[in-house]
N, CA, C and O atoms as a Tripos MOL2 file, in Angstrom:
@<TRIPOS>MOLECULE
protein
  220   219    55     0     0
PROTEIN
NO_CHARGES

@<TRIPOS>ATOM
      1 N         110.8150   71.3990   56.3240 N.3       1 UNK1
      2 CA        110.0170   70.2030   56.4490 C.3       1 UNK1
      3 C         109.2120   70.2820   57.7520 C.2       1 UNK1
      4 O         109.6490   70.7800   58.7900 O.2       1 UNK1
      5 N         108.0000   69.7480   57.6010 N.am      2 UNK2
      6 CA        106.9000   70.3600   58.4910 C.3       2 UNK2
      7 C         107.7660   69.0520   59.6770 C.2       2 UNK2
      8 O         108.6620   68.2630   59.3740 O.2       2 UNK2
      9 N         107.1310   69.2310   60.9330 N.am      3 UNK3
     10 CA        107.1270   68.4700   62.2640 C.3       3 UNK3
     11 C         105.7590   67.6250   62.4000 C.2       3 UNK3
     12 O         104.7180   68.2580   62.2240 O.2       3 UNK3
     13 N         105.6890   66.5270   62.6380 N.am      4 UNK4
     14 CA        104.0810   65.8030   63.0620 C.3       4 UNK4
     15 C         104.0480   65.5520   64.7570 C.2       4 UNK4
     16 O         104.7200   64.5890   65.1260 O.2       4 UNK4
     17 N         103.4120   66.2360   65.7080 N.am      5 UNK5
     18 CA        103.5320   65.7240   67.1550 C.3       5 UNK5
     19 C         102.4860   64.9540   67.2480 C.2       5 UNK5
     20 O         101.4250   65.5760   67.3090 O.2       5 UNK5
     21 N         102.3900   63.4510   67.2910 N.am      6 UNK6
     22 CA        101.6540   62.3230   67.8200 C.3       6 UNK6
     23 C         101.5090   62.4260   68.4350 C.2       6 UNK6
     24 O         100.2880   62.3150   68.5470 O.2       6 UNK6
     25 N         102.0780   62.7120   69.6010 N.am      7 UNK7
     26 CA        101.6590   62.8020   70.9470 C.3       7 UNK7
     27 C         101.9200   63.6370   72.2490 C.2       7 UNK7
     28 O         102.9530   63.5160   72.9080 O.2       7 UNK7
     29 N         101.0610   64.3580   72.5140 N.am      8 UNK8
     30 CA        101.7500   65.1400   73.5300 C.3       8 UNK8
     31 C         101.0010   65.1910   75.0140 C.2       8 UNK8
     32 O          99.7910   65.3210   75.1960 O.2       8 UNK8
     33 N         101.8230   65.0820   75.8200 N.am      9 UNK9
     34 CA        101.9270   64.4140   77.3520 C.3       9 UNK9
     35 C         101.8130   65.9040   78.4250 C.2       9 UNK9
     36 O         102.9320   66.1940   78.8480 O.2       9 UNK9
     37 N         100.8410   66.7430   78.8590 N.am     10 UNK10
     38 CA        100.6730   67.7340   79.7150 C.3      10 UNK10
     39 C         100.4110   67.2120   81.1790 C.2      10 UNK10
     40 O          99.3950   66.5770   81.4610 O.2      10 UNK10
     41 N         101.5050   67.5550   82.1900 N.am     11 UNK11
     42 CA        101.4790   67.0400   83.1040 C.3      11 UNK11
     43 C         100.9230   68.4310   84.3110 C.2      11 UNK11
     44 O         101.7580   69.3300   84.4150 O.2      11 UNK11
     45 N          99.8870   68.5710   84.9880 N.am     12 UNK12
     46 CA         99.5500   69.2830   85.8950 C.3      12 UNK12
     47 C          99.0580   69.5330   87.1360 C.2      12 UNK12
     48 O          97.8780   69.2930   87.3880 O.2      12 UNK12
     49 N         100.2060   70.2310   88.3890 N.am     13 UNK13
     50 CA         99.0610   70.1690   89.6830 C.3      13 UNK13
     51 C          98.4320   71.3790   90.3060 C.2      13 UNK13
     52 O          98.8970   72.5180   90.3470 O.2      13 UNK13
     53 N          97.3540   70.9610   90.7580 N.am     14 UNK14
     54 CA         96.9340   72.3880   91.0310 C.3      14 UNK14
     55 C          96.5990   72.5090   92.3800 C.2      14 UNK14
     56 O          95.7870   71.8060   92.9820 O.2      14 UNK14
     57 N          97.2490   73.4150   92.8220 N.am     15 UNK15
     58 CA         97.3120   73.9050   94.0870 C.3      15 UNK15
     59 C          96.1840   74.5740   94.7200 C.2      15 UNK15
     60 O          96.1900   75.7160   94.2590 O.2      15 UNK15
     61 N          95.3360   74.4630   95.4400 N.am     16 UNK16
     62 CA         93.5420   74.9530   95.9310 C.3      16 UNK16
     63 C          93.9600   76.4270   97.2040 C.2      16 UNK16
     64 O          93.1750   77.2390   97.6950 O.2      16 UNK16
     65 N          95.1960   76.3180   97.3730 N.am     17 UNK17
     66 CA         95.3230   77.3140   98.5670 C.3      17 UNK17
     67 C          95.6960   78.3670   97.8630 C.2      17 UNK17
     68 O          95.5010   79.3900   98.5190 O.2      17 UNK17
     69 N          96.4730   78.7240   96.0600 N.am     18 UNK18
     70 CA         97.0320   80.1020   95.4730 C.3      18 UNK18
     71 C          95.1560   80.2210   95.0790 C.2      18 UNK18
     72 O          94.2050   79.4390   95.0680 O.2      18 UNK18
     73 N          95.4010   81.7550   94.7820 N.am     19 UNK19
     74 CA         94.1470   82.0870   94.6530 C.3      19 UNK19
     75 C          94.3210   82.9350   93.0720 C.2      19 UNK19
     76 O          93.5740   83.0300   92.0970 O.2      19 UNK19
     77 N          95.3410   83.3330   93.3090 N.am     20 UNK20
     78 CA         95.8860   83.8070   91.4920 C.3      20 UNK20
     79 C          97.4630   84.0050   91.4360 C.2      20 UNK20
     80 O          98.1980   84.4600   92.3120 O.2      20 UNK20
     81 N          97.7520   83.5820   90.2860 N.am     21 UNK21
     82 CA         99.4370   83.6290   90.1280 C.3      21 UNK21
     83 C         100.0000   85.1180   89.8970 C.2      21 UNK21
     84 O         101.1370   85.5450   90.0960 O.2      21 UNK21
     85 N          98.7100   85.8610   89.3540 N.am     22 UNK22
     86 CA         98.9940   87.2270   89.3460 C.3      22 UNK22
     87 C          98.3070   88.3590   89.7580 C.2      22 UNK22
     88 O          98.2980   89.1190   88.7890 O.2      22 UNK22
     89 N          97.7830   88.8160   90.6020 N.am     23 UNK23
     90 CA         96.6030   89.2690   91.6540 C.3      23 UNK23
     91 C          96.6710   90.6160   91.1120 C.2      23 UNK23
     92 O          95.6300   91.1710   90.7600 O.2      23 UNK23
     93 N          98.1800   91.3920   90.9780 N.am     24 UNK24
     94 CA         97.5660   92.6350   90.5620 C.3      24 UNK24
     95 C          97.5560   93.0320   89.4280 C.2      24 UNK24
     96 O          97.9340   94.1800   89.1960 O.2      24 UNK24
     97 N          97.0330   92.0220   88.1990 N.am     25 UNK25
     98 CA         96.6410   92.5510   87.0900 C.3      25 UNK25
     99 C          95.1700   92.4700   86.8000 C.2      25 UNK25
    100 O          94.3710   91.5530   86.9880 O.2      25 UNK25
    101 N          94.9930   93.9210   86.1860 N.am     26 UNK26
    102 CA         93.7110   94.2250   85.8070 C.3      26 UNK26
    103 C          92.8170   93.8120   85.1500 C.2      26 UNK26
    104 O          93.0780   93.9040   83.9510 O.2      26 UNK26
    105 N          91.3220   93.1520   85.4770 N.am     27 UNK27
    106 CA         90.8730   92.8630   84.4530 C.3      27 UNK27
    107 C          90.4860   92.9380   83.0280 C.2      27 UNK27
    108 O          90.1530   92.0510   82.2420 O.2      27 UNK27
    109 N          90.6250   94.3700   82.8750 N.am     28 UNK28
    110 CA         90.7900   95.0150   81.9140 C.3      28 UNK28
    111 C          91.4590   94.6280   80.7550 C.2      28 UNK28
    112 O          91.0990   94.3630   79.6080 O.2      28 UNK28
    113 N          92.8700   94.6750   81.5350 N.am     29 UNK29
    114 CA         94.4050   94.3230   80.4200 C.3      29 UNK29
    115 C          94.5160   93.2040   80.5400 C.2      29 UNK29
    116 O          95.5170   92.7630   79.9760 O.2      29 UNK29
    117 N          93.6570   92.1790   81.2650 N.am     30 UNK30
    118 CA         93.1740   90.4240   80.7670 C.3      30 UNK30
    119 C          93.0900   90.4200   79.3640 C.2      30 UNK30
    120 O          93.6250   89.9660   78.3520 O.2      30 UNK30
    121 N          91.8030   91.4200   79.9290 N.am     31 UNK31
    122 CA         90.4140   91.1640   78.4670 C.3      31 UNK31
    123 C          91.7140   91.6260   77.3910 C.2      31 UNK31
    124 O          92.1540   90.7170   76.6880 O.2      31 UNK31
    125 N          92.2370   92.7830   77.2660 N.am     32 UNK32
    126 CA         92.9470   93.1020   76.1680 C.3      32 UNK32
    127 C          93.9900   92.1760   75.6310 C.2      32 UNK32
    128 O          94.0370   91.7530   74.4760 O.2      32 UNK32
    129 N          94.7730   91.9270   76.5470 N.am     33 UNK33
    130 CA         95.8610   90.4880   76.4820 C.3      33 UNK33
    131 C          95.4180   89.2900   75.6110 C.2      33 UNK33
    132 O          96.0010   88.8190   74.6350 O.2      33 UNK33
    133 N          94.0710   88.8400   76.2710 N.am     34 UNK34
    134 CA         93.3970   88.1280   75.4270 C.3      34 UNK34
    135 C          93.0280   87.9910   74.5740 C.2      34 UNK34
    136 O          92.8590   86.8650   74.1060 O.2      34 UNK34
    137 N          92.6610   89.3260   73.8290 N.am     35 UNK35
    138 CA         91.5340   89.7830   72.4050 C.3      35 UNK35
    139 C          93.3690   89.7410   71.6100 C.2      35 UNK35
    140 O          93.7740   89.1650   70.5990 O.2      35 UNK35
    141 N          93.9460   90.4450   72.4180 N.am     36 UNK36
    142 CA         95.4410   90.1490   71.1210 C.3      36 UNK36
    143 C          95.7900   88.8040   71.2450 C.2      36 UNK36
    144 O          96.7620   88.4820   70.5620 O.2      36 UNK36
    145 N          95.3640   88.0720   71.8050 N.am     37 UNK37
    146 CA         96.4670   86.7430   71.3110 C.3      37 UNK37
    147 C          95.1630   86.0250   70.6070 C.2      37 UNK37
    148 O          95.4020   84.9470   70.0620 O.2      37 UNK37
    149 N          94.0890   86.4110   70.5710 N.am     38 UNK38
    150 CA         92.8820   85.2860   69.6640 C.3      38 UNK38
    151 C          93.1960   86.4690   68.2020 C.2      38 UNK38
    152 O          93.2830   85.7930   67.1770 O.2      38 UNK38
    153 N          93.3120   87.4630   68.0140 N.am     39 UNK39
    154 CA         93.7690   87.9520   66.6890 C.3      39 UNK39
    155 C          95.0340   87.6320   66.2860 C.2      39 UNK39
    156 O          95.0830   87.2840   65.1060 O.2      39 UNK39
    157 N          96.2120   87.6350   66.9520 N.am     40 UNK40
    158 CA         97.4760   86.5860   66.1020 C.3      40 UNK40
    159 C          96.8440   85.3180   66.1530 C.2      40 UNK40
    160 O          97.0730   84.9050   65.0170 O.2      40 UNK40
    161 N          96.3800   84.6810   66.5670 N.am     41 UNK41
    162 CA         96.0840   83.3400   66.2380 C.3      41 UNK41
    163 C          95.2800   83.5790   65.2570 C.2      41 UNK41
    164 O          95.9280   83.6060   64.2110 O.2      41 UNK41
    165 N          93.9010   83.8110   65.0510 N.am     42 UNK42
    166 CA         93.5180   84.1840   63.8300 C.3      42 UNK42
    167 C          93.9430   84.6360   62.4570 C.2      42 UNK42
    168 O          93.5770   84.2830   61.3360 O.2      42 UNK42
    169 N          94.6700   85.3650   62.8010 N.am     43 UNK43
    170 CA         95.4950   85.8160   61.6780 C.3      43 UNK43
    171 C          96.8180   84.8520   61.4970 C.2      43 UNK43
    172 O          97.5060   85.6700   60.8870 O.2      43 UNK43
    173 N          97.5070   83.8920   61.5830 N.am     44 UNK44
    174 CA         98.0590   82.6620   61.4330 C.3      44 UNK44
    175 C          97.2560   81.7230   61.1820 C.2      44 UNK44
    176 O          97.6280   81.0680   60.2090 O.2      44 UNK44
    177 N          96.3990   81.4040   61.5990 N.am     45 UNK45
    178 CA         95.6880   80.8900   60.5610 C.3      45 UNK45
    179 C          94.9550   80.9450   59.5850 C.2      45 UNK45
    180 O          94.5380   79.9100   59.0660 O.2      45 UNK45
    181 N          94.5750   82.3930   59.0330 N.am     46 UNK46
    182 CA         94.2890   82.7800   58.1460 C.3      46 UNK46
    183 C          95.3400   82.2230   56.7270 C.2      46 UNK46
    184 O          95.1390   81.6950   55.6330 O.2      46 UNK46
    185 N          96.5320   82.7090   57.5240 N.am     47 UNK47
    186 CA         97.1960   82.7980   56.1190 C.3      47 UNK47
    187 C          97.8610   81.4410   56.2570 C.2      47 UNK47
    188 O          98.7420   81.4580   55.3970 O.2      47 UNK47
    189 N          97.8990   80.4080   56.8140 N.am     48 UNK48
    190 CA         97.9260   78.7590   56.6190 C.3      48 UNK48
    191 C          96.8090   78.6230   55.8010 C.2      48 UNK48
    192 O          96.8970   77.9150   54.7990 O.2      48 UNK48
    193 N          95.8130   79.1700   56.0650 N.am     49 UNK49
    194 CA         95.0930   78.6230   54.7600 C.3      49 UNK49
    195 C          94.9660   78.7030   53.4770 C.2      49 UNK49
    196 O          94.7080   77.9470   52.5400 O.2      49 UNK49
    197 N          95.2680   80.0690   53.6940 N.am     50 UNK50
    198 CA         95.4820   80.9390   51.9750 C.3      50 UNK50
    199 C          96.7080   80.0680   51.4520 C.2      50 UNK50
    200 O          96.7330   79.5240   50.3470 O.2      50 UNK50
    201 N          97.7540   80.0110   52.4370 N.am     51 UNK51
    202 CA         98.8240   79.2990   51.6540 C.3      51 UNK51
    203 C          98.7890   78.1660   51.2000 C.2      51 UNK51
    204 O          99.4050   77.7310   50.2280 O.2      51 UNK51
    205 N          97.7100   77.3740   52.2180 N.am     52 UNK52
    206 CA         97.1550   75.3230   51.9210 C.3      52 UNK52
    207 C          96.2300   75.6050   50.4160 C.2      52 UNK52
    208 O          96.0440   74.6530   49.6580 O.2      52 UNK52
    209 N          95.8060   76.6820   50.1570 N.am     53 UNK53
    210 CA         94.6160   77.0390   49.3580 C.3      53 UNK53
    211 C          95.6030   77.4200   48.3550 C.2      53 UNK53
    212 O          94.9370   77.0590   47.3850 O.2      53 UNK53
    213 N          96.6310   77.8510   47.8640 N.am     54 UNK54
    214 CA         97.2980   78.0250   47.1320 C.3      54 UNK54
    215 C          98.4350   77.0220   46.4320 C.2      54 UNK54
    216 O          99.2200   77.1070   45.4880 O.2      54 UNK54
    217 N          98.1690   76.2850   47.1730 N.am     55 UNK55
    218 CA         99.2800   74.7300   47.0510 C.3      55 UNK55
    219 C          98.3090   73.9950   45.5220 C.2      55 UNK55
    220 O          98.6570   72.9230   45.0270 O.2      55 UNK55
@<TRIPOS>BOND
     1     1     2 1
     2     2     3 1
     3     3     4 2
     4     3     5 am
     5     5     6 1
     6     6     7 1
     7     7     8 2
     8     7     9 am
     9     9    10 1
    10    10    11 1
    11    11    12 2
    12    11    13 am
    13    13    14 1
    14    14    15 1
    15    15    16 2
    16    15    17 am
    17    17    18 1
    18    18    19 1
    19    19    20 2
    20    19    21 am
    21    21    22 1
    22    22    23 1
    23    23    24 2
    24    23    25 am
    25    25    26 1
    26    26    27 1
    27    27    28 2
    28    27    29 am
    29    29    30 1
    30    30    31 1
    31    31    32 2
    32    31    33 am
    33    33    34 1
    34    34    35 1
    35    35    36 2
    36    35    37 am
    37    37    38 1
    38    38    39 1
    39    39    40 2
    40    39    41 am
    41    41    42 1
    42    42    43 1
    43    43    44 2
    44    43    45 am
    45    45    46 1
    46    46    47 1
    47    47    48 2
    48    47    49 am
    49    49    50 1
    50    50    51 1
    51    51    52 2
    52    51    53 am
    53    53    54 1
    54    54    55 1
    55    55    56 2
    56    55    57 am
    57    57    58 1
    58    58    59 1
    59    59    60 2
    60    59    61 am
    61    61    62 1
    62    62    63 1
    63    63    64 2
    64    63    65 am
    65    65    66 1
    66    66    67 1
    67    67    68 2
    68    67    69 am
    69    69    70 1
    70    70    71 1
    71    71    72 2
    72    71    73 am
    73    73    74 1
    74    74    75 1
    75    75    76 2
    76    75    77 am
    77    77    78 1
    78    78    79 1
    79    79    80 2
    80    79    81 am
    81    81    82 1
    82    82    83 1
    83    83    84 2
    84    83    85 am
    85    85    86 1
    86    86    87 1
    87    87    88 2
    88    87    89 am
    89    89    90 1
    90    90    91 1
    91    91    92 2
    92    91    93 am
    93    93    94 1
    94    94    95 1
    95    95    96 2
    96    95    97 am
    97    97    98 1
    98    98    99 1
    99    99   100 2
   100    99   101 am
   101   101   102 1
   102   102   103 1
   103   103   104 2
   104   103   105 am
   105   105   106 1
   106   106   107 1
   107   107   108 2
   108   107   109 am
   109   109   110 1
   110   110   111 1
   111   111   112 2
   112   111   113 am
   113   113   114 1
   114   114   115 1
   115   115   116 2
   116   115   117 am
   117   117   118 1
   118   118   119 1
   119   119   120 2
   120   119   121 am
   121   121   122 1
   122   122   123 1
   123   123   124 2
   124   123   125 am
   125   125   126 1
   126   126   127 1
   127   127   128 2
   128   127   129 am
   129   129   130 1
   130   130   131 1
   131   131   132 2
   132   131   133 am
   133   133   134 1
   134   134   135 1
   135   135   136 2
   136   135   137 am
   137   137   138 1
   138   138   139 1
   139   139   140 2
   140   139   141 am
   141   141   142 1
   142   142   143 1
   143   143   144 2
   144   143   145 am
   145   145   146 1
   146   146   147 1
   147   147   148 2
   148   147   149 am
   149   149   150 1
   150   150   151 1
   151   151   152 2
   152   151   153 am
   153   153   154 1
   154   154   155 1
   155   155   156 2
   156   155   157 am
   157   157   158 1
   158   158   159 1
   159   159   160 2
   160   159   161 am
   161   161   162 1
   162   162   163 1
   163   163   164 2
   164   163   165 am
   165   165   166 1
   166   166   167 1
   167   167   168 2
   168   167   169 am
   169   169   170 1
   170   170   171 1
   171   171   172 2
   172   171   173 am
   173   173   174 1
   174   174   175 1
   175   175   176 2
   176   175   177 am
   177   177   178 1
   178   178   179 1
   179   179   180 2
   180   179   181 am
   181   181   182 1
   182   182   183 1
   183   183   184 2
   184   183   185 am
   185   185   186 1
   186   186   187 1
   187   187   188 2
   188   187   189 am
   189   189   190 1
   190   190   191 1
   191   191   192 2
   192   191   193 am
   193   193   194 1
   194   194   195 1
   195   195   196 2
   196   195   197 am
   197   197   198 1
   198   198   199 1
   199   199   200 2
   200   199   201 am
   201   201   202 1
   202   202   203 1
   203   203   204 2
   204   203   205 am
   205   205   206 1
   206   206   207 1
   207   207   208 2
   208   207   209 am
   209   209   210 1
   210   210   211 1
   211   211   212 2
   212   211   213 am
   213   213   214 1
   214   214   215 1
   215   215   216 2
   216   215   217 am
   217   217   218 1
   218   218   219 1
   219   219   220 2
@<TRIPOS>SUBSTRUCTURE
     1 UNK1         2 RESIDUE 1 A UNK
     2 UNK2         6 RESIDUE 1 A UNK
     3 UNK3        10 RESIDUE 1 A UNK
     4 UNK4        14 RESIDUE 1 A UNK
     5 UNK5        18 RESIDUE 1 A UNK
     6 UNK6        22 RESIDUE 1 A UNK
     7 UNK7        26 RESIDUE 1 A UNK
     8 UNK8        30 RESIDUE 1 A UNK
     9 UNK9        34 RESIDUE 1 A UNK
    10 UNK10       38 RESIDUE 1 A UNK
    11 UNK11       42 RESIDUE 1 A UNK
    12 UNK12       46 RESIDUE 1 A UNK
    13 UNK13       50 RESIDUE 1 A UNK
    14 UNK14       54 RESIDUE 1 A UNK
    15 UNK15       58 RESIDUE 1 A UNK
    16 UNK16       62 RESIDUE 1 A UNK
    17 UNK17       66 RESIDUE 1 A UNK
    18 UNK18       70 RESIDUE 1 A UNK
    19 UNK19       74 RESIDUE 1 A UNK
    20 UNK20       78 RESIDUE 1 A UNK
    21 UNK21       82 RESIDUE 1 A UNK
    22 UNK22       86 RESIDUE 1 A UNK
    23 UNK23       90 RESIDUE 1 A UNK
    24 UNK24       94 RESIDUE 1 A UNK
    25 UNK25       98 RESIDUE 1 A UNK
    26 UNK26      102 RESIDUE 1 A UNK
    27 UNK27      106 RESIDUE 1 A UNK
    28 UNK28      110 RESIDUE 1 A UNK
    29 UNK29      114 RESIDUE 1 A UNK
    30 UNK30      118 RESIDUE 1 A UNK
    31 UNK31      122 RESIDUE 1 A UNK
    32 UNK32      126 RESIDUE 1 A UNK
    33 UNK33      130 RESIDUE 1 A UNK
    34 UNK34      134 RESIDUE 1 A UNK
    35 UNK35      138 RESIDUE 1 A UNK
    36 UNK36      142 RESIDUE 1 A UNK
    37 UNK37      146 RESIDUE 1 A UNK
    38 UNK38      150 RESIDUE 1 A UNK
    39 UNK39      154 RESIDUE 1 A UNK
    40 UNK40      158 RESIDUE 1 A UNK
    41 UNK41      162 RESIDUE 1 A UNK
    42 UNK42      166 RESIDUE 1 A UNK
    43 UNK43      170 RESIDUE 1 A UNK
    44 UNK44      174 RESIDUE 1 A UNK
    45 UNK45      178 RESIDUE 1 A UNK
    46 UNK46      182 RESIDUE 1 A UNK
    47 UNK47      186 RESIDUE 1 A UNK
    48 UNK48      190 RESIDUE 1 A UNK
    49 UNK49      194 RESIDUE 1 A UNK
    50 UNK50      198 RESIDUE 1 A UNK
    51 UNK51      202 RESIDUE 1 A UNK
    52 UNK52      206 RESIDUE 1 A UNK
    53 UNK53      210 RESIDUE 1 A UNK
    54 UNK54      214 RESIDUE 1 A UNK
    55 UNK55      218 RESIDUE 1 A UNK
């Protein structure tokens, strides 16, 4: 049985004196880090749809 979140509460402070939480990673393996997590996301929602599309 699916979950419904009404509401959700993100609480955040940001500190002006850190300059990065992780300084010695490469921009490089950003960019790559990144391009993989927008293709699992893509691809999860791909197949939420096929499956909503199949209902």
């Amino acid at each position: 049985m699916p979950i419904e979140i009404r509401e959700l509460v993100i609480k955040v402070s940001v500190d002006q004196n850190n300059k990065s939480s992780n300084p010695g990673i490469d921009p490089r393996e950003l960019a790559a880090l990144k391009s993989k997590i927008v293709k699992e996301c893509m691809e999860t929602i791909r197949l939420r749809m096929k499956n909503t599309s199949q209902r």
